[in-house]
VOGU-3710 file (C-alpha; in Angstrom, 3 decimals, decimal comma):
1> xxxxxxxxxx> 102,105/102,504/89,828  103,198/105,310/87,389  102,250/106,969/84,322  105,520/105,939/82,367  104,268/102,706/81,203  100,698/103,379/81,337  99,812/103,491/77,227  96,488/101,583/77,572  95,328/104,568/80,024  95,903/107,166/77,449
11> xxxxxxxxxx> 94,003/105,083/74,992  90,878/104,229/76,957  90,818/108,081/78,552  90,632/109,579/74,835  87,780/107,073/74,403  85,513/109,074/77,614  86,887/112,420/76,704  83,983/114,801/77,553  84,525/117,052/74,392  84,184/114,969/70,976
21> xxxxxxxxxx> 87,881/115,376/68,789  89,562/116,261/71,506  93,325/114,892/72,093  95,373/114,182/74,636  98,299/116,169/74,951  100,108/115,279/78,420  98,808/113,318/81,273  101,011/114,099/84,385  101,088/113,424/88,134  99,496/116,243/89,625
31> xxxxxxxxxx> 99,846/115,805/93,902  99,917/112,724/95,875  97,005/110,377/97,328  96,982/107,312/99,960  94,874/105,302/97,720  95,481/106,142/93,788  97,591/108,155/91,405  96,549/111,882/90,949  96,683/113,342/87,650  96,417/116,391/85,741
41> xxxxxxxxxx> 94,992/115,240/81,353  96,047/118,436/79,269  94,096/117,792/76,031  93,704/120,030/72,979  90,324/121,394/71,514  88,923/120,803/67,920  89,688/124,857/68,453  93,272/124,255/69,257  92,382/125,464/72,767  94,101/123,857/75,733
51> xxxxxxxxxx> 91,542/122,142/78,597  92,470/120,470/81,808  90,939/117,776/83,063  91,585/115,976/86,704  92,013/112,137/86,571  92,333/109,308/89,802  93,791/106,048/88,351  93,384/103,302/91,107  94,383/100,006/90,777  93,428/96,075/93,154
61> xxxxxxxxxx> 89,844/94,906/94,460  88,692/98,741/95,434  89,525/100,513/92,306  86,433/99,764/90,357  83,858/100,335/93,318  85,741/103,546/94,601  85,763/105,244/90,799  82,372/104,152/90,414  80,874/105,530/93,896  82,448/108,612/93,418
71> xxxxxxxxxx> 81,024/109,286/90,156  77,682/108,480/90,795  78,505/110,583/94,584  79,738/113,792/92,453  76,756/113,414/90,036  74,501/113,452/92,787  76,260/116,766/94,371  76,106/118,598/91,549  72,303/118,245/91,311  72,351/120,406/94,277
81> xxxxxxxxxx> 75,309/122,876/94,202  78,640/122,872/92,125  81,422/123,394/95,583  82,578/119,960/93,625  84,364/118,935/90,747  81,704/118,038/87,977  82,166/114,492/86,627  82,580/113,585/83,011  82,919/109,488/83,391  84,881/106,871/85,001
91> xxxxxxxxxx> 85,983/103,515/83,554  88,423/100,323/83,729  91,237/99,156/81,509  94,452/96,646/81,998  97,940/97,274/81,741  100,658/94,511/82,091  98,492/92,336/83,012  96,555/94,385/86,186  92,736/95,974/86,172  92,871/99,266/86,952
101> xxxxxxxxxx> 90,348/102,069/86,832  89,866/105,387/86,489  87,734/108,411/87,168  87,893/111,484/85,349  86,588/114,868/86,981  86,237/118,806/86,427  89,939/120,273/87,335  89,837/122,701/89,771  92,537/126,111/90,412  93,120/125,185/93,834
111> xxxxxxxxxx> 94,308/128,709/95,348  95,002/127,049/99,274  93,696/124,345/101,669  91,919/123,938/103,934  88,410/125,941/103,015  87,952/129,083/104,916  85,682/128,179/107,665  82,680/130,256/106,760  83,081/129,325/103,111  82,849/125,472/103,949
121> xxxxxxxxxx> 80,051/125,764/105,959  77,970/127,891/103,581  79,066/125,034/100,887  78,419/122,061/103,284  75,056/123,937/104,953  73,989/124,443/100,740  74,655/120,454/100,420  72,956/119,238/103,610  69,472/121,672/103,573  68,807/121,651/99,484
131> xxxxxxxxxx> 69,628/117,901/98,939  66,746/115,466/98,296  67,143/111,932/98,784  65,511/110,456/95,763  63,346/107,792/98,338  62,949/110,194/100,919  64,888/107,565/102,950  68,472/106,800/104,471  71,619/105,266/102,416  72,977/105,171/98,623
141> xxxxxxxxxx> 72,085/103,171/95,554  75,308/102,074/95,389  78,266/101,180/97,646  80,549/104,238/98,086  84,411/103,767/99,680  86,088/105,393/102,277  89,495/104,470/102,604  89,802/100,385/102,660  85,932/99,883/103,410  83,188/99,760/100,829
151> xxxxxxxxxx> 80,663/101,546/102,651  77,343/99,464/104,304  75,163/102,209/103,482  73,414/101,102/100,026  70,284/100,248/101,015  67,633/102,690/101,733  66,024/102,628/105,119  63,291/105,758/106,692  65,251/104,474/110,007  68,996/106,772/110,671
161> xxxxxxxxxx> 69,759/104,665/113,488  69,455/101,541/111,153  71,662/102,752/108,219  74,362/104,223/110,750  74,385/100,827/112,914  74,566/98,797/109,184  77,644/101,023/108,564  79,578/101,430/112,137  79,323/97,579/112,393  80,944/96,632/109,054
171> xxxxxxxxxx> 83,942/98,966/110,199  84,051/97,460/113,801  84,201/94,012/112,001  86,965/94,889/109,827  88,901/96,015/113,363  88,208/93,530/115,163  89,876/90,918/112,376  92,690/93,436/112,447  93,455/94,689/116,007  93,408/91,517/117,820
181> xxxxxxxxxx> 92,139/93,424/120,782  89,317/91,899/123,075  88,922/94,669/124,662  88,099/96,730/121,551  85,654/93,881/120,902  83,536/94,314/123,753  83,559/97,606/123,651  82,490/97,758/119,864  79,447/95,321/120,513  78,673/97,680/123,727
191> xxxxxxxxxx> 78,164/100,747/121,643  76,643/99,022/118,313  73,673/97,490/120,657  73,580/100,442/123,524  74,815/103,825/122,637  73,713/104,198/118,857  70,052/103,474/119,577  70,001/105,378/122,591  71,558/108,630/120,830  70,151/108,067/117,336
201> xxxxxxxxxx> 66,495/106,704/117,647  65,513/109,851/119,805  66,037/111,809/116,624  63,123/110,057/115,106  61,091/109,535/117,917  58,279/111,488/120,659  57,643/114,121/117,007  61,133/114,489/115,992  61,901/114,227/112,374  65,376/114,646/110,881
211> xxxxxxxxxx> 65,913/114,912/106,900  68,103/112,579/105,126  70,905/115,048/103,668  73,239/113,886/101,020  76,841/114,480/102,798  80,594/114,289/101,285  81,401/111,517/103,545  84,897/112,103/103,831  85,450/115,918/104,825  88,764/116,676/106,420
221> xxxxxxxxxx> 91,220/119,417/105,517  92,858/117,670/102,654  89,816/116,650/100,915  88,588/120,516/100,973  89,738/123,637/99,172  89,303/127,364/98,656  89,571/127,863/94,162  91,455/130,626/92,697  87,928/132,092/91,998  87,453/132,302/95,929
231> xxxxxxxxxx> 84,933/129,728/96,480  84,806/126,955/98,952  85,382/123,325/97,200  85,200/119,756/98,007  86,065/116,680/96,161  86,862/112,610/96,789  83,872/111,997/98,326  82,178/108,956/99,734  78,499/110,244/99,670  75,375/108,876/100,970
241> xxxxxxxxxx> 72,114/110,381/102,457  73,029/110,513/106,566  72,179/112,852/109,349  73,574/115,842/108,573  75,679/115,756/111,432  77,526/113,000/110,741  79,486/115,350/108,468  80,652/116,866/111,486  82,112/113,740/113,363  85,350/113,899/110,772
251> xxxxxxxxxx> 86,037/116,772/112,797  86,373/115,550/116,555  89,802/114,516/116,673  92,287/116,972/116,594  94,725/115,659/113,498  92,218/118,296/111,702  92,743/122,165/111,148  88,926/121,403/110,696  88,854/120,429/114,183  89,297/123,812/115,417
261> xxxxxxxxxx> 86,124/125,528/116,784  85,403/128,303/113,748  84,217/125,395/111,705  81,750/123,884/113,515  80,744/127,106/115,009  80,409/128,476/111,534  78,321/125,776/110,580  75,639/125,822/113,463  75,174/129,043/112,315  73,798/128,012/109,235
271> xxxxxxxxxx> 72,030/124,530/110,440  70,839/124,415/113,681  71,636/121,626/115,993  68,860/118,711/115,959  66,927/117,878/118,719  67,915/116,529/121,431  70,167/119,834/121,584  71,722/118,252/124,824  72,612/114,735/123,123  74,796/117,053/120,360
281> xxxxxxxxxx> 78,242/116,291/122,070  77,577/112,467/122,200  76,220/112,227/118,683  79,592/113,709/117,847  81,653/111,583/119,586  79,417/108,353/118,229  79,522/109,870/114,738  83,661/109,829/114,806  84,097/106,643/115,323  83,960/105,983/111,589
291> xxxxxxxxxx> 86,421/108,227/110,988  88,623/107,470/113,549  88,662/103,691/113,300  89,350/103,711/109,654  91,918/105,727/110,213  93,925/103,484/112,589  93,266/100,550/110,153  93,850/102,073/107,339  95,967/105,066/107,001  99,712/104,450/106,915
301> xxxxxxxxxx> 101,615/105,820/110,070  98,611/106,120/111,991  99,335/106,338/115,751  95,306/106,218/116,196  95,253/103,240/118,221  96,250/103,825/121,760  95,927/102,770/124,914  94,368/105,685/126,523  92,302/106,649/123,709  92,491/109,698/121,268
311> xxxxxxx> 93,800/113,114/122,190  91,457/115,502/120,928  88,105/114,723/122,660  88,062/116,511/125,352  87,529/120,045/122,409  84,308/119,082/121,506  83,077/121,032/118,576
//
């Protein structure tokens, strides 16, 4: 996919233009992306002023419910805090012959990346403690996408252990059609019916509450940013209402510069660790499974899968 032979695009983009009588003067590749073409829209002003807009053209199966999750994920954010791009629509059109889709965002001055680690976690601690999940309850009104998998999380549930087992066990089916590995099998169905209720339901359980905090979904270094106006941003997210700390299982392994301890540190700061304190590590460790399975399945070159597990664990946040 390029934007050579990409004339429909320009067409339907003009038509969701945030700023009546504006026109498109360039559309250009702006970075790269596993899953879609980055772009940067340069249109012109009624004014004559210049504006930049960013744009994510996707095309096959996943286009339409990734451009559409993520603008109804960023609209949701940015009832609560503006560390993301604000979004100004999203949309689907055909060229020679193939659907593809689009979404069209805020452009940010990116000034370097990763986010400094106190200037995340003041972002992310903002996101997880003022958020308010419109049902008071667990999941999404819509399916959002990480990677490959459309997210099992759009449902809404008071239980945390129910949405995260609904999720986990759609991504352990997808590996288990893909690995071929028995042993991976067992060991999936091991910690979908043992470990997550016996490290999740505590949280809810003997007086313990826990508050269901809208989080990006997808936080690692290259999905994070510091502006040219020296703020802390965050962008293609995959957001539902979770645990707060689930943000922090993207973390574990150590292909991060997240990974490294100021980050989480910097972030307990700000949020203190839910009860069971002592069950922290583990729910860490469950929590990066997502992550880490999706990555072997999904990302190309990953040497995730191996036979003597991940390297990384043993630096627990």
């Amino acid at each position: 996919m390029s934007l050579s032979d990409q004339s429909q695009l320009w067409s339907t983009v003009s038509q969701h233009l945030p700023i009546l009588g504006s026109k498109i003067i360039s559309i250009k590749q702006h970075g790269t992306s596993y899953y879609g073409l980055p772009a940067r829209v340069t249109v012109q002003l009624l004014s004559g002023r210049l504006v930049d807009y960013f744009l994510k053209v996707m095309q096959g199966d996943l286009a339409q419910p990734s451009c559409e999750g993520e603008y109804e994920a960023l609209k949701e954010i940015r009832c609560v805090c503006t560390h993301a791009p604000a979004p100004y629509s999203w949309g689907k059109y055909t060229e020679n012959g193939i659907e593809h889709a689009f979404l069209l965002t805020e452009f940010i001055k990116i000034q370097k990346q990763p986010a400094d680690p106190s200037a995340l976690a003041s972002a992310l601690a903002t996101l997880h403690t003022q958020s308010t999940s419109p049902t008071g309850k667990f999941g999404f009104h819509i399916s959002t996408v990480h990677t490959h998998n459309i997210q099992n999380i759009n449902f809404w549930t008071p239980s945390w252990c129910e949405l995260f087992t609904a999720h986990l066990s759609r991504i352990v089916s997808h590996a288990e059609t893909h690995f071929q590995w028995p042993l991976f099998d067992a060991v999936g169905q091991l910690v979908l019916s043992t470990v997550v209720p016996a490290l999740l339901l505590p949280l809810q359980t003997n007086g313990r509450t826990i508050k269901p905090s809208l989080v990006h979904g997808d936080c690692w270094d290259g999905n994070t940013a510091m502006g040219e106006d020296g703020r802390a941003y965050f962008f293609d997210v995959d957001s539902f209402y979770a645990h707060n700390e689930f943000e922090l299982g993207d973390w574990r392994a150590r292909r991060h510069k997240l990974s490294e301890r100021d980050y989480g540190e910097a972030y307990k700061k700000l949020v203190p660790v839910s009860e069971p304190v002592e069950d922290w590590d583990s729910r860490n460790l469950l929590y990066s499974l997502t992550w880490n399975i999706c990555n072997a399945l999904f990302v190309p070159g990953s040497t995730q899968k191996e036979p003597y597990g991940v390297s990384g664990y043993d630096n627990a946040l």
